[in-house]
VODRENLUM-254209 format. One line per 8 residues: for each residue z, y, x of N, C-alpha, C, O. Coordinates in nm, 3 decimals. Layout:
BEGIN
Z/Y/X/Z/Y/X/Z/Y/X/Z/Y/X; ... .
//
This chain:
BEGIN
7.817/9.474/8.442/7.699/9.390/8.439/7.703/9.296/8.318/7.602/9.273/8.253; 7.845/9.232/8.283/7.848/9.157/8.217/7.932/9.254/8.091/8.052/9.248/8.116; 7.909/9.325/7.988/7.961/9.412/7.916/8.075/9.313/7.798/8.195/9.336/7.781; 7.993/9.200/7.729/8.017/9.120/7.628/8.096/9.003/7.677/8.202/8.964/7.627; 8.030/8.944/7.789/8.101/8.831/7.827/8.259/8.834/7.926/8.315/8.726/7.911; 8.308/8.893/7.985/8.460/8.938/7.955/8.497/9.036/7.992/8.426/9.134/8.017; 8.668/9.023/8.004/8.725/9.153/8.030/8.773/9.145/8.127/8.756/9.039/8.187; 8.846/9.235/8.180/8.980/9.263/8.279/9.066/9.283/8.229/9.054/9.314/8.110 .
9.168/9.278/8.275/9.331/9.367/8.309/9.350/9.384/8.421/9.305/9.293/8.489; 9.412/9.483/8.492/9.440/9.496/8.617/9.596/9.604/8.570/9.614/9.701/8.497; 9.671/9.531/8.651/9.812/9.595/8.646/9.833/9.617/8.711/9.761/9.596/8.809; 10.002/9.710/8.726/10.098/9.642/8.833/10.212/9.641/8.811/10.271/9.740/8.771; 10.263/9.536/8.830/10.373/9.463/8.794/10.509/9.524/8.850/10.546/9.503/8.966; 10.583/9.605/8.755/10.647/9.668/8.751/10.808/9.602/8.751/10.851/9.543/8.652; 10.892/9.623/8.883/11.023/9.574/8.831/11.079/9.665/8.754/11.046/9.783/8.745; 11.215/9.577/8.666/11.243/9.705/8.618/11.416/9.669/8.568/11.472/9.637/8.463 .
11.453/9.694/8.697/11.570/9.720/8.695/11.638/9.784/8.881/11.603/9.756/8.995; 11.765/9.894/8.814/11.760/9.991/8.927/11.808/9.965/9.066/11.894/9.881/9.092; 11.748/10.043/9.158/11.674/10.168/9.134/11.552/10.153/9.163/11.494/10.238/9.230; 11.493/10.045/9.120/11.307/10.057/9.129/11.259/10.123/9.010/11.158/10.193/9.011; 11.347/10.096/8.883/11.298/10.133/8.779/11.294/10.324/8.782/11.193/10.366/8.725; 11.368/10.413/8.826/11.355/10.530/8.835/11.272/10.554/8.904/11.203/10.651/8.871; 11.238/10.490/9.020/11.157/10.535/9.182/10.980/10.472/9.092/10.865/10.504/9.121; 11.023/10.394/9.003/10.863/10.389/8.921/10.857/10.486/8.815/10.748/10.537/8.788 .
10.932/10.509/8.768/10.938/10.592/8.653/10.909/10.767/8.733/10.830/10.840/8.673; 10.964/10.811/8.837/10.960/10.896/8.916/10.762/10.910/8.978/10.690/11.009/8.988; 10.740/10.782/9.004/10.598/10.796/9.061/10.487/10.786/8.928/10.377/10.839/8.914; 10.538/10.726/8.869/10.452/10.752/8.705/10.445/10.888/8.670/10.343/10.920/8.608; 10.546/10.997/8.701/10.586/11.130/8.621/10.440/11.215/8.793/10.338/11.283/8.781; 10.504/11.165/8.910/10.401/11.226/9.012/10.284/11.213/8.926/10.246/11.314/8.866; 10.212/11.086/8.909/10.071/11.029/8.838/10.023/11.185/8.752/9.953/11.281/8.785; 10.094/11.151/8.641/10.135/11.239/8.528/10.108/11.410/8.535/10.040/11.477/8.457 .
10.183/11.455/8.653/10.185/11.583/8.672/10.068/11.629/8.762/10.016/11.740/8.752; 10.029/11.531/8.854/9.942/11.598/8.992/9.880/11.402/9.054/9.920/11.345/9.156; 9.778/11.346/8.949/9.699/11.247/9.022/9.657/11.239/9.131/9.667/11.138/9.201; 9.582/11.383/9.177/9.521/11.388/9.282/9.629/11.370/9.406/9.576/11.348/9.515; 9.768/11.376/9.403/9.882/11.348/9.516/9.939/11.259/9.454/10.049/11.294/9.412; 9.906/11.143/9.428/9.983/10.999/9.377/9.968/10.933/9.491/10.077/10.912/9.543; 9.876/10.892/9.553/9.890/10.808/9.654/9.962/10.841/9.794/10.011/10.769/9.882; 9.946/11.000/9.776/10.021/11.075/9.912/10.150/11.087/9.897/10.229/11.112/9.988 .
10.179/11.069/9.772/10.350/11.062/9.778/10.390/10.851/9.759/10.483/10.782/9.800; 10.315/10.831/9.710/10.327/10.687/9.760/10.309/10.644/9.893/10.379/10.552/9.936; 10.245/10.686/9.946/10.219/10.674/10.107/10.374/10.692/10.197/10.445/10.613/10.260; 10.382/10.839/10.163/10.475/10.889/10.223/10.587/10.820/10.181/10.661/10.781/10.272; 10.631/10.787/10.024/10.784/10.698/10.023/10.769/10.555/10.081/10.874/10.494/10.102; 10.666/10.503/10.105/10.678/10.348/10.204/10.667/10.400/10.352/10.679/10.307/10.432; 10.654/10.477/10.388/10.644/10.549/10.517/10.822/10.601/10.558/10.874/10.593/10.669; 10.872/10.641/10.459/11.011/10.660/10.478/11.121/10.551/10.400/11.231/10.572/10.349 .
11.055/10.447/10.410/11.124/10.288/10.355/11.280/10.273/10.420/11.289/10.248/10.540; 11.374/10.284/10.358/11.448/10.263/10.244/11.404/10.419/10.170/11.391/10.526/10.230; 11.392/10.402/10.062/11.347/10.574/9.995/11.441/10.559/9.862/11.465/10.458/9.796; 11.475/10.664/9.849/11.563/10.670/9.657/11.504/10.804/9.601/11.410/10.863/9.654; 11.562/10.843/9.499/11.491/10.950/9.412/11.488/11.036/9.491/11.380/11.095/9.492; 11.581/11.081/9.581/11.605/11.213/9.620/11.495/11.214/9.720/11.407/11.299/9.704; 11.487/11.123/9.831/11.359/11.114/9.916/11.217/11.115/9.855/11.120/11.158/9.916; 11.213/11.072/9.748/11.076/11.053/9.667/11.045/11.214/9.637/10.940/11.268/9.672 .
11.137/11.273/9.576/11.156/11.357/9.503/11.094/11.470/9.627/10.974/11.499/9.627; 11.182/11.524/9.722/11.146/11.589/9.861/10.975/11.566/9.918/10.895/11.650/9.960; 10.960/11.427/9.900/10.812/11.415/9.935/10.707/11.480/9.850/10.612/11.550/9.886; 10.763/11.424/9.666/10.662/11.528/9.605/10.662/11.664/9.609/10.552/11.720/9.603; 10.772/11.738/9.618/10.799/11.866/9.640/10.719/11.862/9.767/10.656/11.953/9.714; 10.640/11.839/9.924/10.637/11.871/10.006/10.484/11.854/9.913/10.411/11.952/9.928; 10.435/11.759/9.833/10.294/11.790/9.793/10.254/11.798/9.676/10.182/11.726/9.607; 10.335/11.946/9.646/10.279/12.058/9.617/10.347/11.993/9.424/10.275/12.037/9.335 .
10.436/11.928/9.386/10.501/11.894/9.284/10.665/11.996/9.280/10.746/12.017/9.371; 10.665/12.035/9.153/10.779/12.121/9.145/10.933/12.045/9.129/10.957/11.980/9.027; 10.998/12.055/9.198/11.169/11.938/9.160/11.167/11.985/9.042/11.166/11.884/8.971; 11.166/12.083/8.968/11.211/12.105/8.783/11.097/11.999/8.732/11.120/11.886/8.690; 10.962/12.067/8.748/10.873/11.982/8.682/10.913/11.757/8.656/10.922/11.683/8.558; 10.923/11.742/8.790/10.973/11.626/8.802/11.104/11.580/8.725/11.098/11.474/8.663; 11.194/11.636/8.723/11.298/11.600/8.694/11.303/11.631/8.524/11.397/11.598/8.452; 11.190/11.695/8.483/11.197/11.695/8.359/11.114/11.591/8.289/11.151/11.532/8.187 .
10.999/11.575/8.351/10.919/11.427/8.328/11.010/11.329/8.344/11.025/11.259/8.244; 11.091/11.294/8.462/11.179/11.177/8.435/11.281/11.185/8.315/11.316/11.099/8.234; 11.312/11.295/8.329/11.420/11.307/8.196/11.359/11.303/8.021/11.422/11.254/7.927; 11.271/11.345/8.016/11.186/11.320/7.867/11.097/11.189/7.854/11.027/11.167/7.755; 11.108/11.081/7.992/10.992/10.989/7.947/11.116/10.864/7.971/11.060/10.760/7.935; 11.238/10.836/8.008/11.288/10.746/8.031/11.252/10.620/7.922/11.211/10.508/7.955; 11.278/10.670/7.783/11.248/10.592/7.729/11.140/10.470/7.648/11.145/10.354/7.608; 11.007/10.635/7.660/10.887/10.560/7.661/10.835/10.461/7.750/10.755/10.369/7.732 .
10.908/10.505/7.865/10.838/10.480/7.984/10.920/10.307/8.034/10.863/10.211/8.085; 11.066/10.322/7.995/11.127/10.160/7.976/11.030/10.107/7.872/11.024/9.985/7.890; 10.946/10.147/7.764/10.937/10.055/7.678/10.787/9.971/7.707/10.756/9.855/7.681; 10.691/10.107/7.790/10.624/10.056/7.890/10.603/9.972/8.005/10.503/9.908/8.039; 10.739/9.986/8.070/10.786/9.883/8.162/10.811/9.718/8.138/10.775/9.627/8.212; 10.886/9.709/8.010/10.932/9.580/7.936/10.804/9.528/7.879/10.779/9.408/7.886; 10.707/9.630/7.812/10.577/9.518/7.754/10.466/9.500/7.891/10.382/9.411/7.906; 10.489/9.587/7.958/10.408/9.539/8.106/10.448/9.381/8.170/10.373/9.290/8.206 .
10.599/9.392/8.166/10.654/9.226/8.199/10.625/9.143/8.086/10.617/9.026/8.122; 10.607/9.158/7.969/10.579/9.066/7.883/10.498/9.056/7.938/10.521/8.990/8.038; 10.374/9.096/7.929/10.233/9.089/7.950/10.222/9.029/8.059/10.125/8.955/8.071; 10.318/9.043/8.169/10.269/8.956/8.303/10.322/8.781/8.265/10.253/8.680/8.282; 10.478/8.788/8.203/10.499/8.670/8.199/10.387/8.562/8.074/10.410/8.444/8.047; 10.309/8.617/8.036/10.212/8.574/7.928/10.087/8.479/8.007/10.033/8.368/7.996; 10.081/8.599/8.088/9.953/8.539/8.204/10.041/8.468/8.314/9.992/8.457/8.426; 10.147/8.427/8.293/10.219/8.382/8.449/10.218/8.453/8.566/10.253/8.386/8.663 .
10.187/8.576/8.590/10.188/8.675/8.687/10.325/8.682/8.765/10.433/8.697/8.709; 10.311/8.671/8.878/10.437/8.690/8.986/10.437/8.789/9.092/10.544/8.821/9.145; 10.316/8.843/9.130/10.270/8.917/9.233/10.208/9.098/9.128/10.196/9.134/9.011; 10.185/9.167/9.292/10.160/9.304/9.199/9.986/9.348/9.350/9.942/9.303/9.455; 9.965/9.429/9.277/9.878/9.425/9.147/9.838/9.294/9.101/9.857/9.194/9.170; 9.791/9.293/9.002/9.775/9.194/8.924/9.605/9.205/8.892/9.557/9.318/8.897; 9.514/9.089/8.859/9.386/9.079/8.770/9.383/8.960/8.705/9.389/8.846/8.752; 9.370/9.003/8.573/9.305/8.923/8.470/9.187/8.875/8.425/9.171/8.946/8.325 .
9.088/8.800/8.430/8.924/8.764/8.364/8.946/8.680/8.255/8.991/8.566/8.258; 8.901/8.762/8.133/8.904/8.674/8.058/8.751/8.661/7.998/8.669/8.750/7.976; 8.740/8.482/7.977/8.628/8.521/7.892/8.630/8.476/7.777/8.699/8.386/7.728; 8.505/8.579/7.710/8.516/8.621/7.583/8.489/8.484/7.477/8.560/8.442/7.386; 8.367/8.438/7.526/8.281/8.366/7.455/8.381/8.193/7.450/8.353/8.115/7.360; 8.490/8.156/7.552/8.554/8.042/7.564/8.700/8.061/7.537/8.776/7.976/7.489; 8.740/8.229/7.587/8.874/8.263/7.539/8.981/8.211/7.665/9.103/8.202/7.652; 8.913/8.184/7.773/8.983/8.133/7.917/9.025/8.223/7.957/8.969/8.325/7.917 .
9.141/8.241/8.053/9.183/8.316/8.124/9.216/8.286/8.270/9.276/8.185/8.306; 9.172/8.381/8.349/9.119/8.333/8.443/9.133/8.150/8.496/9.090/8.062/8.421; 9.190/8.122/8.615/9.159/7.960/8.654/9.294/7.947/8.580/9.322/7.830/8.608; 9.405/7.997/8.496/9.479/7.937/8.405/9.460/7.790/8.326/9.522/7.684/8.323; 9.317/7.854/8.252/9.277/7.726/8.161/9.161/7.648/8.170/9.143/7.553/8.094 .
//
């Protein structure tokens, strides 16, 4: 409605140190390979809470994700995907963000961010 007058961000605030950082890096590679079953394998690993790779891993395999496929996305993106992780926390500690998901409003015309300033 308002095209000019601001923006968003909407995140989510990613820990990133292990083993959340694989079990995100693992559900980024689900995203990646098969969107349409991101939330069903997210579902399913808080549904089987305490979960680690191997449980994550079993769930995507049950929808319809290959263990090679996966394990090769985690293995070729570790590093992009830390470097994604680390400017995601910049970016939250910028806006003071503590919670996940996250939203940002900024506006354009004053340069405020949300009730920050």
């Amino acid at each position: 409605k308002y095209p000019n007058d601001v923006n968003s961000i909407s995140k989510f605030y990613i820990v990133h140190w292990e083993p959340t950082f694989q079990l995100s890096l693992a559900m980024d590679c689900v995203g990646s390979l098969n969107p349409w079953v991101y939330y069903d394998v997210l579902s399913g690993a808080f549904k089987a809470y305490p979960v680690d790779l191997d449980i994550l891993t079993n769930i995507a395999v049950d929808k319809w994700i290959s263990k090679e496929s996966l394990q090769k996305c985690i293995d070729n993106n570790k590093w992009e995907y830390s470097k994604f992780v680390n400017d995601s926390m910049s970016l939250c500690g910028e806006f003071w963000v503590n919670w996940t998901p996250w939203n940002i409003i900024i506006n354009n015309e004053t340069k405020k961010v949300g009730n920050r300033n």
